[in-house]
C-alpha positions as CSV (number, residue, x, y, z in Angstrom):
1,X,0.0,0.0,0.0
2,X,1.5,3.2,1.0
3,X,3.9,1.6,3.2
4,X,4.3,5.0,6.0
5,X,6.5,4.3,9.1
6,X,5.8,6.1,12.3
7,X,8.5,9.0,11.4
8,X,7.1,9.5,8.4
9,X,3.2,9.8,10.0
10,X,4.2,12.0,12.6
11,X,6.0,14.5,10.4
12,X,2.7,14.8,8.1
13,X,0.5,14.8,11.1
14,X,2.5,18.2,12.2
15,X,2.6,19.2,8.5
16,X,-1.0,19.0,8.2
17,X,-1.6,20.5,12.1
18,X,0.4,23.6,11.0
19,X,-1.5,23.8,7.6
20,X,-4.9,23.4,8.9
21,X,-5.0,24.2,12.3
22,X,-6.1,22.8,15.4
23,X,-9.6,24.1,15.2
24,X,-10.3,22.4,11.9
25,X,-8.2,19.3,12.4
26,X,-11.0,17.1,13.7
27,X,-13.0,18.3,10.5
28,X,-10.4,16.9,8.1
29,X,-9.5,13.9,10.1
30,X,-13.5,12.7,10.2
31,X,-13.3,13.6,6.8
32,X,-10.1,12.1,6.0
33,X,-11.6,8.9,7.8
34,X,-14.9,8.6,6.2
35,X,-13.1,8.5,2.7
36,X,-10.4,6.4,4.0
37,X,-14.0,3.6,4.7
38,X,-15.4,4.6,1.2
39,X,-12.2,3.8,-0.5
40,X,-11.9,0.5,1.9
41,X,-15.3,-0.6,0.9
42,X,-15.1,-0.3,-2.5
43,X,-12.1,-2.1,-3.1
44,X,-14.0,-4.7,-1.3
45,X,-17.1,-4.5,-3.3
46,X,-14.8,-4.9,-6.4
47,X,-12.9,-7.9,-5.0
48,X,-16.3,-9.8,-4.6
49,X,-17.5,-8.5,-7.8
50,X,-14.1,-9.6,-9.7
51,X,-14.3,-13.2,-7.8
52,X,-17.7,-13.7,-8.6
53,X,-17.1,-12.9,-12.0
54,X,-13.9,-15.7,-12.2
55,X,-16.4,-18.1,-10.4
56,X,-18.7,-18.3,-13.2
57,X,-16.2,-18.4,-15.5
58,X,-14.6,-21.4,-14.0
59,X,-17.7,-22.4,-13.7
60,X,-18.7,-22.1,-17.1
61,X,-15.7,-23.1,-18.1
62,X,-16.3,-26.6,-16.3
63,X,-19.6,-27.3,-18.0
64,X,-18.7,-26.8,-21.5
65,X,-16.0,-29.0,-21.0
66,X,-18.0,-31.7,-19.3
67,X,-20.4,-31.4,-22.2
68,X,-17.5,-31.6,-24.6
69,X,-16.0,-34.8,-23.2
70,X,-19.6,-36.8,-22.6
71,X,-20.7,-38.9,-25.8
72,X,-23.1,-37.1,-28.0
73,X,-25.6,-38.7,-29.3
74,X,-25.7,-40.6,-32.0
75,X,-27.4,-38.7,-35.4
76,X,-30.4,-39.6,-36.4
């Protein structure tokens, strides 16, 4: 992911507190933390849509090659 070590956090969390200011620093950390949940759900949301969507495939997959390997009948 982003791969931040402590240091690294600290120095943009007094970055940001100098920017912004204490007053409105709840404001953009609620902020900051509802996006942070959007962005968290909707990777999730496209990970079960994405293996869903290999599922059938396999699935589908699976079944034409069952139906390609059983005996057809004969022609009439």
């Amino acid at each position: 992911m982003l791969d931040l070590a402590w240091p690294e956090v600290l120095v943009i969390g007094a970055v940001a507190l100098v920017a912004i200011g204490p007053k409105d620093m709840p404001k953009a950390l609620y902020a900051l933390g509802r996006f942070a949940g959007k962005a968290r759900r909707f990777a999730e949301n496209l990970n079960r849509a994405l293996d869903q969507v290999s599922h059938e495939a396999e699935s589908a997959d699976k079944t034409t090659k069952d139906n390609s390997s059983s005996p057809s009948p004969p022609p009439q």
